[in-house]
N, C-alpha and C positions, 0 to 999 in steps of 0.2 A: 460608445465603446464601454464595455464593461470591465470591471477589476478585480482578483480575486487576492483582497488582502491576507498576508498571513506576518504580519509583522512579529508577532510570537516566535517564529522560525528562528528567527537572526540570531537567537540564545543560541539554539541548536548548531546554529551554521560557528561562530566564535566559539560555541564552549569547549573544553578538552575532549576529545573524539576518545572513544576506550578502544582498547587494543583490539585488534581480529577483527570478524566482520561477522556481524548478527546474521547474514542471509546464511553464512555456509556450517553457522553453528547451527542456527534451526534446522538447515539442509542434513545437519549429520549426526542430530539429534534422533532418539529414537522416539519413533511417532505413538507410543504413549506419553510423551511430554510435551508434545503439540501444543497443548492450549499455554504452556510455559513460554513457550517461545511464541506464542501467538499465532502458530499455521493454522489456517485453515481447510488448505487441500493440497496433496503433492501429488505430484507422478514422477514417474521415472526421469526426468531431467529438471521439470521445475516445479517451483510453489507458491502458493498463494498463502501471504501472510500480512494479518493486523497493523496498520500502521501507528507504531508508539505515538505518533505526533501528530494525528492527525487533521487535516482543512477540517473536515465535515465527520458525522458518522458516517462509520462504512469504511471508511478511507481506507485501502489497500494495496498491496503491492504485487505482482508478480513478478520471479525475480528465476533464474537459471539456478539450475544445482550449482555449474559447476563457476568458479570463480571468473569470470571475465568482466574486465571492463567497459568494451566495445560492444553495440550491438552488431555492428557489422562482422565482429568475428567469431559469434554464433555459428555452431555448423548449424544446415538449415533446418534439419531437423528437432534443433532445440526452439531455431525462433519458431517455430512452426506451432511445435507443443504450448510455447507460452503462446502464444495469438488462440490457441484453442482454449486453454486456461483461463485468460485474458475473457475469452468469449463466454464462458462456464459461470466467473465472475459475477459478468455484467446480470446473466441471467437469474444466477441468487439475489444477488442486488435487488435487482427490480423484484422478485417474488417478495422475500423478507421484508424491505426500506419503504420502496415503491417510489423510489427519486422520481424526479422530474425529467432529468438532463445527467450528463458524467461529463467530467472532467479525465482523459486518458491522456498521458503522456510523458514521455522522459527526458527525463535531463542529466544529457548525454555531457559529463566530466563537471568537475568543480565549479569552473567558469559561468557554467551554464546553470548552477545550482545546485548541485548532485550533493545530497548531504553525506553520500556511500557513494565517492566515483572511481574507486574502484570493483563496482560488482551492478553491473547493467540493472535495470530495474524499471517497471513499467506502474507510473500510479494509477491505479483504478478510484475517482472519487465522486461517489454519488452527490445530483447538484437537488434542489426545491428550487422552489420560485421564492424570494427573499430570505434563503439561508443568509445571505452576510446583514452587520446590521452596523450600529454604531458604536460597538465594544472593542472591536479589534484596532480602531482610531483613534477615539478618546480616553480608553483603559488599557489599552494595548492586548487586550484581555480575548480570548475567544470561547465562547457559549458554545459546549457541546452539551446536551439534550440527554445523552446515556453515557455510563462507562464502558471502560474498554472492554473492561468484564462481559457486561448487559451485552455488548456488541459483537463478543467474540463466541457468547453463547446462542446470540440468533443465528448469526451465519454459520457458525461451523454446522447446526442443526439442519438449517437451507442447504450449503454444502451436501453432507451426509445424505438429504432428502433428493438431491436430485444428483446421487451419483449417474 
C-alpha cells in the first residue's frame, strides 16, 4: 500500500480559516482577475482553480459556482458540467505536466478532511513515479519543483490552448 503524505496540511487544517469562502470569491470575481484568484477555466456553473496548497504541481480543484456543501445536492446539471471540467482538466494536465498517474477526489465534510466543507470541491492532482520523498517526514517540509506563478501560467496557457 502506498501513502500520500501531506503533513504540511495540518497548519492549514488548525490555522484560523479567513472569513467567506475563496471558491465563490473567484466564482464572482471578474475574469480579468482570474490569475489573482488563481482560475484557470470557468463556465457557466463551475471552475477550475489553482490550488494554494498544494500535494504536487498542478494540483487543482474543481469546484461549483454556486455555494453548496453536498455533492449530492448538486442539480445534475452542475455535477455533470464539473465531471466535464473535471475531464478538460485532466487533459491539460497531461498536455502541459505529462504526470504519470492523478490523484481525484473529494472530501466530502470536515470529518473527512475538507479544508472548505462547506463548498463541494473535487481535487484534480497530477502523480510521477517517486514525486514523494523523504522531506515531508523528516522536515516536514514538501519540494515543490515550480511556483504557483510558473504553474498558473502553464496551464491557464494549456487551458486557453485547448478551449
Amino acid at each position: 500500500m502506498q501513502h500520500l503524505w501531506a503533513p504540511w496540511r495540518m497548519a492549514f487544517i488548525k490555522g484560523e480559516k479567513p472569513a467567506g469562502c475563496f471558491f465563490c470569491e473567484a466564482a464572482g470575481a471578474d475574469p480579468g482577475d482570474d490569475a489573482a484568484h488563481l482560475v484557470l477555466a470557468r463556465t457557466g456553473l463551475s471552475l477550475a482553480i489553482l490550488n494554494r496548497y498544494p500535494y504536487n504541481n498542478g494540483h487543482l480543484m474543481v469546484a461549483p459556482v454556486a455555494h453548496l456543501a453536498n455533492l449530492e445536492d448538486l442539480p445534475r446539471e452542475t455535477a455533470s458540467d464539473m465531471a466535464t471540467l473535471t475531464q478538460h482538466s485532466l487533459r491539460v494536465l497531461r498536455d502541459v505536466l505529462k504526470p504519470q498517474g492523478f490523484n481525484l477526489g473529494i472530501n466530502a465534510g470536515k470529518t473527512a478532511g475538507a479544508g472548505v466543507a462547506d463548498h463541494v470541491h473535487q481535487h484534480v492532482v497530477p502523480r510521477w513515479d517517486g514525486d514523494t520523498n523523504f522531506m515531508p517526514v523528516i522536515a516536514d517540509t514538501k519540494i515543490l519543483s515550480e511556483s504557483l506563478a510558473t504553474s498558473y501560467q502553464q496551464l491557464r496557457a494549456g487551458f486557453d490552448r485547448m478551449v
